[in-house]
Structure formats: C-alpha cells, structure tokens
Rosetta silent file (secondary structure, phi, psi, omega in degrees, C-alpha in Angstrom):
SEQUENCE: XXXXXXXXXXXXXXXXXXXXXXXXXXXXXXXXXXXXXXXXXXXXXXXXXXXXXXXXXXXXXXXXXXXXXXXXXXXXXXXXXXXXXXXXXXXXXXXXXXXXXXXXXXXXXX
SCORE:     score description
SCORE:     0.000 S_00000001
   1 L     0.000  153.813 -171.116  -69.494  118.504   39.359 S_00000001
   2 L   -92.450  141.950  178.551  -66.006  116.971   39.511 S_00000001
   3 L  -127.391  108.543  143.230  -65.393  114.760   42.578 S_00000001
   4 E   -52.694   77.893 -173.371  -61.786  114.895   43.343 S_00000001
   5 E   -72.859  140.454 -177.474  -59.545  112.602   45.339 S_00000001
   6 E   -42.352  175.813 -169.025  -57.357  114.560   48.070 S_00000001
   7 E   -99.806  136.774  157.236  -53.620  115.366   46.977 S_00000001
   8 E  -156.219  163.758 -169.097  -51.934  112.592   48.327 S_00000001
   9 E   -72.585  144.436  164.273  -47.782  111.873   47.648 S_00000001
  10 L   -51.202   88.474 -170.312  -46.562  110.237   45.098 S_00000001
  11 L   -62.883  162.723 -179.628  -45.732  106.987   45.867 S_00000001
  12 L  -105.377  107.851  158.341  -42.261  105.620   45.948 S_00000001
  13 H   -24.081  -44.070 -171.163  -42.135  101.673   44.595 S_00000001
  14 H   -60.103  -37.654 -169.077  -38.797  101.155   46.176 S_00000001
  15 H   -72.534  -10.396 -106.950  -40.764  101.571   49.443 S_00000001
  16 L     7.487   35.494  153.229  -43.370   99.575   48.018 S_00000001
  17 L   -53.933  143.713 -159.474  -45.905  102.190   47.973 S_00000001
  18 L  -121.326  157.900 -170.287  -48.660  101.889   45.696 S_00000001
  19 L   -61.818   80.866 -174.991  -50.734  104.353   43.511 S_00000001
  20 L   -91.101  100.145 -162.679  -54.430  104.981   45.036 S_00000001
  21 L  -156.098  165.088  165.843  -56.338  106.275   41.579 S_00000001
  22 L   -68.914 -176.749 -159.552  -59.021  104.791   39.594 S_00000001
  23 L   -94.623  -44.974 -153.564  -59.257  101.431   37.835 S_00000001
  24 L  -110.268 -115.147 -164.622  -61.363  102.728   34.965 S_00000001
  25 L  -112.359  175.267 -168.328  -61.127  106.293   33.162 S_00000001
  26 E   160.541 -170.785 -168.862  -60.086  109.451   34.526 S_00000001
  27 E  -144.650  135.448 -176.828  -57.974  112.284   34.705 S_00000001
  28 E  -109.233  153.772  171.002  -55.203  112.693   36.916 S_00000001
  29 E  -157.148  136.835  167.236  -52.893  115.968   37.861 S_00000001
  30 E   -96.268  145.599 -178.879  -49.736  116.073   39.355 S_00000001
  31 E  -128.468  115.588  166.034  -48.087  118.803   41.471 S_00000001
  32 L   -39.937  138.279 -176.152  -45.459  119.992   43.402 S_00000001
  33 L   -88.225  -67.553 -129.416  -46.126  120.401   47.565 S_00000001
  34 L   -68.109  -30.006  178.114  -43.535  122.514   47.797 S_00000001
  35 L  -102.305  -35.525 -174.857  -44.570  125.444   45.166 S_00000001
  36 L    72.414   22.542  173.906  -48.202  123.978   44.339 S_00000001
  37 L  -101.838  154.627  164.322  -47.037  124.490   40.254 S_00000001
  38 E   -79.003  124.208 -152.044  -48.312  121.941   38.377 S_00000001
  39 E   -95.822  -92.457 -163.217  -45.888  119.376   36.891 S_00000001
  40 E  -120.421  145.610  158.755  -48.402  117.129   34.434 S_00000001
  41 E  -145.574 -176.360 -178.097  -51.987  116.077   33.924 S_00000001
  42 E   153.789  171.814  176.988  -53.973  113.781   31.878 S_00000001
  43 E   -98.217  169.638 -177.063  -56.367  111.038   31.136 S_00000001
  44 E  -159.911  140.424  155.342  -56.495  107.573   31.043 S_00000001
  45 L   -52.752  -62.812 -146.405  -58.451  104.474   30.819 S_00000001
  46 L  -138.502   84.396  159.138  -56.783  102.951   33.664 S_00000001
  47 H   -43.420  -49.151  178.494  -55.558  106.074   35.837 S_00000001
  48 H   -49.284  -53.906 -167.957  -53.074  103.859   38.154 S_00000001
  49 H   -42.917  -62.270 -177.399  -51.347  102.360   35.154 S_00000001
  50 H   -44.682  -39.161  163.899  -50.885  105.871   33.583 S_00000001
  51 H   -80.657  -37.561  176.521  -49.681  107.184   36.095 S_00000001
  52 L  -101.997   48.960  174.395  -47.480  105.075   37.128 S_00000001
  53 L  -108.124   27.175  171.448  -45.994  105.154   33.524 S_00000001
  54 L   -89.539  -48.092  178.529  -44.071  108.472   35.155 S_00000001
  55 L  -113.291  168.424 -152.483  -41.411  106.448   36.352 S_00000001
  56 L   -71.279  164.147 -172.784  -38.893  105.145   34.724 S_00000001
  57 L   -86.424  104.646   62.996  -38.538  101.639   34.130 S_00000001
  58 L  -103.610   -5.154 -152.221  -38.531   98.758   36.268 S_00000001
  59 L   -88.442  -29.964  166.939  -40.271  100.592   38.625 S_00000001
  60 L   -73.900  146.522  163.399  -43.185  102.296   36.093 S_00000001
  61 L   -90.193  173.479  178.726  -45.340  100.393   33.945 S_00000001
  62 L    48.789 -150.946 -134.086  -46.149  101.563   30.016 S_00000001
  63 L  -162.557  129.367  159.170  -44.964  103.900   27.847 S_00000001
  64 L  -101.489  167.650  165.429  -44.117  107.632   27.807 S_00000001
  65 L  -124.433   13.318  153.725  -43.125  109.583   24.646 S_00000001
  66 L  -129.791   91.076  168.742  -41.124  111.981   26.938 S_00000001
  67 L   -55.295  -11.757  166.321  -38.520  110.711   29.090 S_00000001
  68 H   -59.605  -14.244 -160.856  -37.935  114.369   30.574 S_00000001
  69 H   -80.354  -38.667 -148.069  -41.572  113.480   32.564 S_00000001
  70 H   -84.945  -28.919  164.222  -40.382  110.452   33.903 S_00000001
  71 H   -20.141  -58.978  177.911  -36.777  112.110   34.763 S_00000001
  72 H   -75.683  -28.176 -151.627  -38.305  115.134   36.579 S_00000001
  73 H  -102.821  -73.009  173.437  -41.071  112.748   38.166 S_00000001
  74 H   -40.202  -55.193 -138.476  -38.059  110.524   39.981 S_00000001
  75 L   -88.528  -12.171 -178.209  -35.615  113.083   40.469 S_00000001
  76 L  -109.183   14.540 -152.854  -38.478  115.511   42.710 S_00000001
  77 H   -62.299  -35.317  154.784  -40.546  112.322   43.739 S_00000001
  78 H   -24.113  -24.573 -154.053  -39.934  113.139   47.479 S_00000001
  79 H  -143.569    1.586  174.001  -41.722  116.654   46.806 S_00000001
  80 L   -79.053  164.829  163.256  -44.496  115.367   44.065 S_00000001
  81 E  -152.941  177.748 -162.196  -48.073  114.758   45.109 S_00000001
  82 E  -158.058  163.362  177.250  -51.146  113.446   42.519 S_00000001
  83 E  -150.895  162.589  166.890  -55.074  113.679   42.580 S_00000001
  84 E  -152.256  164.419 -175.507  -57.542  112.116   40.470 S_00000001
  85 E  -133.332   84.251  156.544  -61.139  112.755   39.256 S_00000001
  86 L   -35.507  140.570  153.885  -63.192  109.317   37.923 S_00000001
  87 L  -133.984  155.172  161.511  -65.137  110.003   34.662 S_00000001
  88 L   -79.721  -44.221  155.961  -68.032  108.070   33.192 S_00000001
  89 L   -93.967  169.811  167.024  -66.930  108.483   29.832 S_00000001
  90 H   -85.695  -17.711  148.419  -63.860  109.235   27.651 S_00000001
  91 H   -70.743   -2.177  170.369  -65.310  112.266   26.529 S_00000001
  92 H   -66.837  -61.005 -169.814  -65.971  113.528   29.779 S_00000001
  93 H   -75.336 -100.738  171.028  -62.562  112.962   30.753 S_00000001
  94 H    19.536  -86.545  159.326  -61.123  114.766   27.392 S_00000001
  95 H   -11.163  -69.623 -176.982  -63.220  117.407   28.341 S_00000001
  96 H   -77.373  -21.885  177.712  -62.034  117.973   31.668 S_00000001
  97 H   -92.459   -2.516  142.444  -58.373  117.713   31.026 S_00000001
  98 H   -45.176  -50.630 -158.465  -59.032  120.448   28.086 S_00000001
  99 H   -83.906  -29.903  164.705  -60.736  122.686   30.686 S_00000001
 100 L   -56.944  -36.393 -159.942  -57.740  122.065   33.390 S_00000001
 101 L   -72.345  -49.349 -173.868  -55.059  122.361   30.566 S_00000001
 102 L   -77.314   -2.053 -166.515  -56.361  126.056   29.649 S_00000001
 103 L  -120.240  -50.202  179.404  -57.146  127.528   33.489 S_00000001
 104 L  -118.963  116.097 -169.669  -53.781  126.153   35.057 S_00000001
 105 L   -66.805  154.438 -178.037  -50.982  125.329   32.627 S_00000001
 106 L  -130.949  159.056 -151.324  -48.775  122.726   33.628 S_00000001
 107 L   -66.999  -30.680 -173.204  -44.729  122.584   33.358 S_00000001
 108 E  -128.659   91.438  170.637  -45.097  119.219   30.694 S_00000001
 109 L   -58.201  154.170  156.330  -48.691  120.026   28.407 S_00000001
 110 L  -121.795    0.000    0.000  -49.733  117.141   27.257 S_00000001
C-alpha cells in the first residue's frame, strides 16, 4: 500500500519556507487547492531537490526541460499544494507514477 504524506502548500523560498518530502526516492504530485486538477507528478531520487527544481532559478535547484512547469508553478504558487509517497526502489516508484499518470492525468505529463 502507498503511504502518502498530507497535501501540504507549496512552499514559497522568498518566505523561506522549505520543502517537507523525502531525502531518498519517491514520487511526488502536485495540485491545485483551488480546483483539486492536477498540475505535475513524478519521481525522483531525492524528492525535495526535484521538486524544488519547479521554480525558477535562484530560488529552485536543478534542471527542468520545460520552463512552462516552472512558469505556471511560480505564477499559481499561492494556490499550489504537493504530496509525496517514499519508495524502496526505483522501480517501485516508476511503477507508481505510471499507475497515477493513467488514473488522473495531469495538466504537464511527464
């Protein structure tokens, strides 16, 4: 069974809010509160990092290959919220963001 962390908002850096996700692999999914559609998900070796390679740079770390995520991911961050799920493996996590990707589609597939 998937253990979930609650939806909690998206922190803002400026405030210096920080990212509460795992260290090690996992799968993250972001959302809107106000509508509850789903903006992005995915996996990661290092969920915080990954995630917080959504906003744009200085304030994100790493590398996107779509700058519309990290665009839309500033310009709503006020109205974003994020979960994460731990995996033991990276096929686990693969797995589960296949099986997420096909039951709720999200506005940026990855």
């Amino acid at each position: 069974m998937d253990k979930w962390s609650k939806w909690l908002p998206f922190p803002d850096p400026r405030s210096l809010d920080y990212i509460s996700a795992p260290f090690g692999l996992g799968v993250y999914e972001l959302r809107r509160s106000d509508t509850k559609k789903y903006i992005i998900r995915g996996k990661g070796k290092n969920c915080a990092l990954r995630m917080s390679s959504l906003l744009p740079p200085p304030l994100g770390q790493g590398t996107r290959k779509n700058e519309n995520k990290r665009i839309y991911t500033m310009k709503h961050l006020k109205k974003i919220e994020y979960r994460c799920c731990a995996c033991p493996t990276d096929s686990d996590a693969k797995e589960l963001e296949t099986k997420l990707n096909r039951e709720k589609p999200c506005l940026f597939p990855t």
